[in-house]
C-alpha positions as CSV (number, residue, x, y, z in Angstrom):
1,X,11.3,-27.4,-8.1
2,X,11.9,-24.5,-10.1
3,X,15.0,-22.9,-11.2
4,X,16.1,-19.4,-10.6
5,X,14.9,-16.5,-13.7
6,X,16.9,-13.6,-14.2
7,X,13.7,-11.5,-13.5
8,X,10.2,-12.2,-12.4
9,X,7.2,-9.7,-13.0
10,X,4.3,-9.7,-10.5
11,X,0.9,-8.1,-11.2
12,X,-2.1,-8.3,-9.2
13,X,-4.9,-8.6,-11.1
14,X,-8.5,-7.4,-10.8
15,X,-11.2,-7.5,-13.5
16,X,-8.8,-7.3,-16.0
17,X,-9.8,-10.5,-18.4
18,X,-10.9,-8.3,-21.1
19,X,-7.1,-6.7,-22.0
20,X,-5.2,-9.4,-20.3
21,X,-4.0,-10.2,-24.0
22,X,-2.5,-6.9,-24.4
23,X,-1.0,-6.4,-21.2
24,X,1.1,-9.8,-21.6
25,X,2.1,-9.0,-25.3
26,X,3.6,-6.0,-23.9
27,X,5.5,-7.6,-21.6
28,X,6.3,-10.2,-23.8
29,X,8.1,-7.8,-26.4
30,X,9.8,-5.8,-23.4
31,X,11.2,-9.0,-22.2
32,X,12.7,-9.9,-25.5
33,X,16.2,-9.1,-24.4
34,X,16.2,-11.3,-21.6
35,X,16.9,-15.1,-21.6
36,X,15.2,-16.1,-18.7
37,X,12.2,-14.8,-17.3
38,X,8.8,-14.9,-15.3
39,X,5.5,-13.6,-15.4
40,X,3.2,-13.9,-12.5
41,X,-0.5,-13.1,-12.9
42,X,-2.4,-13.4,-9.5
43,X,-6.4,-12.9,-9.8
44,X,-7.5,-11.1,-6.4
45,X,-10.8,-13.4,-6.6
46,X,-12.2,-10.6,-9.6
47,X,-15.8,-10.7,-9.9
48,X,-16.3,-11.1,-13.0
49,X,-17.7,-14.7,-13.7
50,X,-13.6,-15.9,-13.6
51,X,-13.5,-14.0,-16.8
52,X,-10.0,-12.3,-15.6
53,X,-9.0,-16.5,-14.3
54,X,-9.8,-17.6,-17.8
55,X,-7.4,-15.0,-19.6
56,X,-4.7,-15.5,-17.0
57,X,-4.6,-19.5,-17.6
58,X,-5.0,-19.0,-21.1
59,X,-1.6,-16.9,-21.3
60,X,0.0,-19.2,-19.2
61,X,-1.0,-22.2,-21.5
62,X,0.2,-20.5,-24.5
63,X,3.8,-19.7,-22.9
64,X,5.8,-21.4,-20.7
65,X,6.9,-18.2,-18.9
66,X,4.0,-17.4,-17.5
67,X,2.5,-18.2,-14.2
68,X,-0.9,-17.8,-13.0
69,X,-2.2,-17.6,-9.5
70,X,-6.1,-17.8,-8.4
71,X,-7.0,-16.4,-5.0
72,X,-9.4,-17.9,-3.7
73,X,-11.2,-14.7,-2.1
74,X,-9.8,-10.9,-2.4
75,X,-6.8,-10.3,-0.7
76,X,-6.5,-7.1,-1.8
77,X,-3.4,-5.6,-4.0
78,X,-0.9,-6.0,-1.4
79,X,-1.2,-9.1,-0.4
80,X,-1.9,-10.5,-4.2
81,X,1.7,-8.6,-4.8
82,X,3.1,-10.5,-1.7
83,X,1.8,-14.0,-2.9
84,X,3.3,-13.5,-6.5
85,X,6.7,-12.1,-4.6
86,X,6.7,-15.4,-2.4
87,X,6.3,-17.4,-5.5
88,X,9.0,-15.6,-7.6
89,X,12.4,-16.9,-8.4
90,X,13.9,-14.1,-10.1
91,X,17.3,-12.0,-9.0
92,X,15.4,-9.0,-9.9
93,X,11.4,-8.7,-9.2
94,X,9.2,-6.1,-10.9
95,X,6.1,-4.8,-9.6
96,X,3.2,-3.1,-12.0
97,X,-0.2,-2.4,-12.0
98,X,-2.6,-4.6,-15.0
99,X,-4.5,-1.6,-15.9
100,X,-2.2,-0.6,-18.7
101,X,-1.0,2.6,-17.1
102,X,2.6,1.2,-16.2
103,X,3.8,0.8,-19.7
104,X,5.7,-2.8,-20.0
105,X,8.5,-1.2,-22.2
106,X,9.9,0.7,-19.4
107,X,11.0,-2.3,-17.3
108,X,13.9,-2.4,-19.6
109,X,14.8,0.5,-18.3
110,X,14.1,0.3,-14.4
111,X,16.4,-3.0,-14.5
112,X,19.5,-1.1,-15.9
113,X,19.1,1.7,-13.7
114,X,19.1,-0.7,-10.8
115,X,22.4,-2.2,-12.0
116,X,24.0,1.3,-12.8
117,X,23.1,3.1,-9.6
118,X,23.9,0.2,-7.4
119,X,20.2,0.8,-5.9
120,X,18.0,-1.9,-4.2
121,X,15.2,-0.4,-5.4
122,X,14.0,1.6,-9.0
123,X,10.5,3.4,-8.8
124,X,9.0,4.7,-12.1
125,X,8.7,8.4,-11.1
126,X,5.4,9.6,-13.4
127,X,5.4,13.8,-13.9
128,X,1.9,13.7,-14.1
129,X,-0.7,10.9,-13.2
130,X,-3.6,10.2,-15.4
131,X,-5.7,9.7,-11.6
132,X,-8.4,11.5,-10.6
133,X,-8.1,14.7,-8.3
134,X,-9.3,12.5,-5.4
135,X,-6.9,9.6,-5.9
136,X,-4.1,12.2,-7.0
137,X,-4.9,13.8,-3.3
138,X,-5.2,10.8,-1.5
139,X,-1.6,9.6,-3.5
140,X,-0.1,13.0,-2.1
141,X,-1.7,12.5,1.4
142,X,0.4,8.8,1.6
143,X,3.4,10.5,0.2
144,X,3.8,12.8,2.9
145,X,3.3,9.9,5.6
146,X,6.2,7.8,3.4
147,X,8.3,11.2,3.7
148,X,7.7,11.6,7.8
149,X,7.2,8.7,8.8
150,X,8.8,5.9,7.1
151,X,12.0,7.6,6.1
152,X,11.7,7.9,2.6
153,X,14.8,9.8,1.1
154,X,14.3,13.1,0.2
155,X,13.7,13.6,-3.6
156,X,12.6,9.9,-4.0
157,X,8.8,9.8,-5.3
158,X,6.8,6.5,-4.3
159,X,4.9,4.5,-7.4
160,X,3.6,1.5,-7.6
161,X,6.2,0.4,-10.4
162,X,8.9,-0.6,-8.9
163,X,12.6,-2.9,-9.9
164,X,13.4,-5.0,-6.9
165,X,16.5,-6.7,-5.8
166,X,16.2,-10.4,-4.6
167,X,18.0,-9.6,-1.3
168,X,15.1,-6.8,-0.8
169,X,12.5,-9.1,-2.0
170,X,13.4,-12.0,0.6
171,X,13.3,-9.4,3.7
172,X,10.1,-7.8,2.1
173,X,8.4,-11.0,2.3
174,X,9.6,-12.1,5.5
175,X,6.9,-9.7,7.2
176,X,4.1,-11.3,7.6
177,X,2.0,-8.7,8.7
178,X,-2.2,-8.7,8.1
179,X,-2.1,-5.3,7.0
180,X,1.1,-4.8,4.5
181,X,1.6,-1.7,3.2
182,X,4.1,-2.3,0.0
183,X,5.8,1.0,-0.2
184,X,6.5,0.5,3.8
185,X,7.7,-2.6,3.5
186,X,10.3,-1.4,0.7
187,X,11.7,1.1,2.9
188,X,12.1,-0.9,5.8
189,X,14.1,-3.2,3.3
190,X,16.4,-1.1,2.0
191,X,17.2,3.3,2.0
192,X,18.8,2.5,-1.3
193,X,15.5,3.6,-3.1
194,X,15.8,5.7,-6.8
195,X,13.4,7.1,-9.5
196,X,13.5,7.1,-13.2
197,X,10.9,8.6,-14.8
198,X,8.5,6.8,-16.7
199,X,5.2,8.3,-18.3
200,X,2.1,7.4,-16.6
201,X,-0.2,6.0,-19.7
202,X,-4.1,6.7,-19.6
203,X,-6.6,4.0,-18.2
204,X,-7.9,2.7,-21.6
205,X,-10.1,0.5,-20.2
206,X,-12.5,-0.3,-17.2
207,X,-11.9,1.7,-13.7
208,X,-9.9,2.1,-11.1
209,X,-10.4,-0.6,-8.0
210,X,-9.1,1.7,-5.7
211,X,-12.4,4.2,-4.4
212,X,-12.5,6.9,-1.9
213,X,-12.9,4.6,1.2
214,X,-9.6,2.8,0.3
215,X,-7.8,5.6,-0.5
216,X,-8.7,6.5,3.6
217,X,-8.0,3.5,4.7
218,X,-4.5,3.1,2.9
219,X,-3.4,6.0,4.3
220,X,-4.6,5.1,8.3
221,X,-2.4,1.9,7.9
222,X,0.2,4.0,6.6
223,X,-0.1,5.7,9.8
224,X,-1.2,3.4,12.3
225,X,1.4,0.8,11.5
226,X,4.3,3.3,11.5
227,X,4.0,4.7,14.3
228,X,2.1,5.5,17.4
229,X,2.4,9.6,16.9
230,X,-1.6,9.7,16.9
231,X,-1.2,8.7,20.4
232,X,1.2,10.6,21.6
233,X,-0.1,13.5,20.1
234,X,-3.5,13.5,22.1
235,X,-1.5,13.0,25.2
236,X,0.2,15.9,24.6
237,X,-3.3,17.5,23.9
238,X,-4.4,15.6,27.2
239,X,-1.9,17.3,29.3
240,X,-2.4,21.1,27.3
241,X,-5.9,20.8,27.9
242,X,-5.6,19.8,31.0
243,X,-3.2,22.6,32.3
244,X,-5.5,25.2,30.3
245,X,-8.4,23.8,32.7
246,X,-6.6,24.4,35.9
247,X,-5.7,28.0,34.4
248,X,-9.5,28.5,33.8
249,X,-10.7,27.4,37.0
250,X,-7.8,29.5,38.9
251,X,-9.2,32.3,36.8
252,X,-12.9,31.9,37.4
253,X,-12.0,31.7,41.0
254,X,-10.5,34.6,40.8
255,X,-13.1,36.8,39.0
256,X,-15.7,35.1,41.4
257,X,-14.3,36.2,44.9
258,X,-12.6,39.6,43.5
259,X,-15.9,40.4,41.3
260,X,-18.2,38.6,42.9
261,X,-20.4,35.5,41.6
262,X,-22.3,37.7,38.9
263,X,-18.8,37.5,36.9
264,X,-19.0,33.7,36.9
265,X,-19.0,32.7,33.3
266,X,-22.3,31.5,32.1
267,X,-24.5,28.5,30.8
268,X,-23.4,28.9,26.9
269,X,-19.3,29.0,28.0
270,X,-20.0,26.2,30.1
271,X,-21.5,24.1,27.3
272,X,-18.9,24.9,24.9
273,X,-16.7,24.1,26.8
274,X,-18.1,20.5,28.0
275,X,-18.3,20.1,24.2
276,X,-14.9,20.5,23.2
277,X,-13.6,17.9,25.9
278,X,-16.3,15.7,25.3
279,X,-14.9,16.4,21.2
280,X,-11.5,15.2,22.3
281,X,-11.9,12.4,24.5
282,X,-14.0,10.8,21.8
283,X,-11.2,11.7,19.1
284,X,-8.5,10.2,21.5
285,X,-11.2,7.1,21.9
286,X,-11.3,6.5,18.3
287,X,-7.3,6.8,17.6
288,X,-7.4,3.5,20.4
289,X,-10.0,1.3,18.6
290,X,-8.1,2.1,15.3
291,X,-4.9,1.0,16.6
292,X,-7.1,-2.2,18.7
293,X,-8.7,-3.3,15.6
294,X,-5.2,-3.5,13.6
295,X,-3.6,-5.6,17.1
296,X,-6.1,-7.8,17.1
297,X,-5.7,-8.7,13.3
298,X,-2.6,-9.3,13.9
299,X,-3.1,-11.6,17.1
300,X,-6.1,-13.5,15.4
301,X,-3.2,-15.1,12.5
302,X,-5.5,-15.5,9.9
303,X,-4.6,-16.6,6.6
304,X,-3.5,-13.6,5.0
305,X,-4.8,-15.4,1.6
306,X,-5.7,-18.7,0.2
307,X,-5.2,-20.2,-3.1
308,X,-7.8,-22.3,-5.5
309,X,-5.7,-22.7,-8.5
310,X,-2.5,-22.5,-10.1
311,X,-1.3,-22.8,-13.2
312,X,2.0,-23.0,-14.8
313,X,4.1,-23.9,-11.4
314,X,3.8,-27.4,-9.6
315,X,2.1,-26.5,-5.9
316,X,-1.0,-25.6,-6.1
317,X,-2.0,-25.0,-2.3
318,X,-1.2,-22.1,-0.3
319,X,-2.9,-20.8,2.7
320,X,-0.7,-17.6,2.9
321,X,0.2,-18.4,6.3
C-alpha cells in the first residue's frame, strides 16, 4: 500500500517517447521544493512501436517518484487522466498536457495559489494559445458550452492545466461515466474554480492528437451530457412550426374560397415547404440517436479502460471498471 504524497502529477501520454526525457526533467526541477511527490505517466496505447512505454518505464526506473501506467488500448485523454487520478495519492493533484506546452515550472505556482485563494481548483489561464485557428475555435466553441451550461463562474477561463484538491479529486473520480468530459466533471465538483496565468509554450515537437473530428465530438458530449436543451429546443420548434402550419392552411383557405382556387399557392411553395419539415424532422431525428448512442454506452458498462502494465506501484491490473 502506498503512502499519501503531498502532490501527485498526472499526464496522459500519447506519442510522446521521443521528449519524454525533457518533460520529466522539468518536472523534476519544479518539484524540487517539495518533499514528497508523484509523477504519473499513463500511455493511451501510443502507436508508436511502445516507443512512448519504453521512455515512461525508463523514467520510472531511474526515480522512485515516478509511476508509469500502460493502457492497454486508447482510452482517450480523459479517461488516461481519470486512471492516473484514481491511482494518485497526493492532497493536491495536477493535471498537464506531455506535449511541452504546459510549462512544469508553473505548478509551483498553481499549488500556492490554491492554498492562498482557498480555491478547490487553479487553471493556468494562457493569454494566447500557440493552437491552430481550428482548435483555437473549437476551444472557444467548448468554452461557451462550460459558460451556459455547466455553470462555470464568470471570468474563470477553462485549461487543461489544472491544481486539484484531494476532496475534488475523490468526487471527480467517483463518476464513472463512459464519456467524461474533465472540465465538467471539475465543475460539478466544486464552483470554487480560479485562474492564474501561465504562458502557453510552443509545440516543439510532433502534433497535436486532438483533429477536427474530436474537436466536434468534444464539444457534442459537452452538450449532450449537460443537458437535454437540443431537445427541448426542437420541441419548441415542433410546436412553432406547427402553429405556423395551421396559420398557413387557415390562410390558403381563405385566399381559396375569397379568391378562388387560381390563388392556391403553387407546385414550387409546396415543395419548399415539404422540404423544410422534412429538414427538421430529420434534424430533431438526429439530436435522438445522438443522445441514444451516448445512453446506450452508458447502459452497455464497458470497461472504460484496461491496463497491461505498470510500473513503479504494486497492482498491476485494472479493468477501469
Amino acid at each position: 500500500m502506498r503512502g499519501r504524497h503531498e502532490v501527485s502529477i498526472v499526464i496522459p501520454c500519447y506519442c510522446s517517447g521521443s521528449w519524454m526525457e525533457e518533460l520529466v526533467s522539468g518536472i523534476g526541477a519544479a518539484m524540487r521544493c517539495f518533499e514528497n511527490w508523484e509523477l504519473i505517466l499513463v500511455n493511451d496505447d501510443s502507436p508508436d512501436n511502445g516507443v512512448t512505454w519504453k521512455a515512461i518505464r525508463d523514467a520510472s526506473n531511474s526515480n522512485e517518484n515516478i509511476i508509469g501506467i500502460d493502457l492497454q488500448a486508447n482510452a482517450g485523454q480523459f479517461h488516461a487522466s481519470i486512471c492516473g487520478m484514481e491511482q494518485s495519492t497526493g492532497s493536491i493533484v495536477v493535471l498537464m498536457d506531455d506535449d511541452l506546452q504546459h510549462d512544469p515550472k508553473f505548478i509551483p505556482i498553481l499549488i500556492d495559489a490554491l492554498e492562498e485563494q482557498e480555491a478547490d481548483c487553479v487553471m493556468g489561464s494562457f493569454e494566447k494559445k500557440r493552437h491552430s485557428i481550428i482548435r483555437n475555435f473549437g476551444s472557444w466553441i467548448i468554452r461557451q458550452t462550460f459558460s451556459r451550461l455547466h455553470g462555470l463562474p464568470k471570468g474563470v477561463r477553462m485549461s487543461s492545466y489544472r491544481a486539484i484538491r484531494r476532496s475534488a479529486v475523490d468526487m471527480m473520480i467517483q463518476h464513472h461515466t463512459a464519456n467524461p468530459v474533465l472540465g465538467a466533471l471539475v465543475l460539478g465538483s466544486s464552483r470554487k474554480v480560479i485562474n492564474v496565468n501561465v504562458p502557453h509554450s510552443a509545440r516543439p515537437y510532433g502534433k497535436s492528437g486532438y483533429r477536427f473530428s474530436r474537436l466536434v465530438k468534444a464539444t457534442l458530449d459537452n452538450v449532450f451530457l449537460a443537458s437535454t436543451l437540443p431537445l427541448r429546443v426542437f420541441s419548441y420548434l415542433g410546436v412553432v412550426t406547427f402553429v405556423a402550419s395551421l396559420a398557413a392552411a387557415g390562410y390558403f383557405a381563405y385566399q381559396y374560397f375569397t379568391e378562388g382556387p387560381g390563388a392556391a399557392p403553387g407546385f414550387t411553395t409546396i415543395v419548399l415547404l415539404e422540404l423544410f419539415l422534412i429538414g427538421i424532422v430529420s434534424m430533431g431525428l438526429g439530436l435522438i440517436g445522438e443522445y441514444l448512442d451516448r445512453v446506450i454506452d452508458e447502459v452497455e458498462k464497458k470497461p472504460r479502460w484496461h491496463v497491461r502494465e505498470t510500473v513503479g506501484i504494486e497492482d498491476s491490473s485494472d479493468d477501469g471498471q
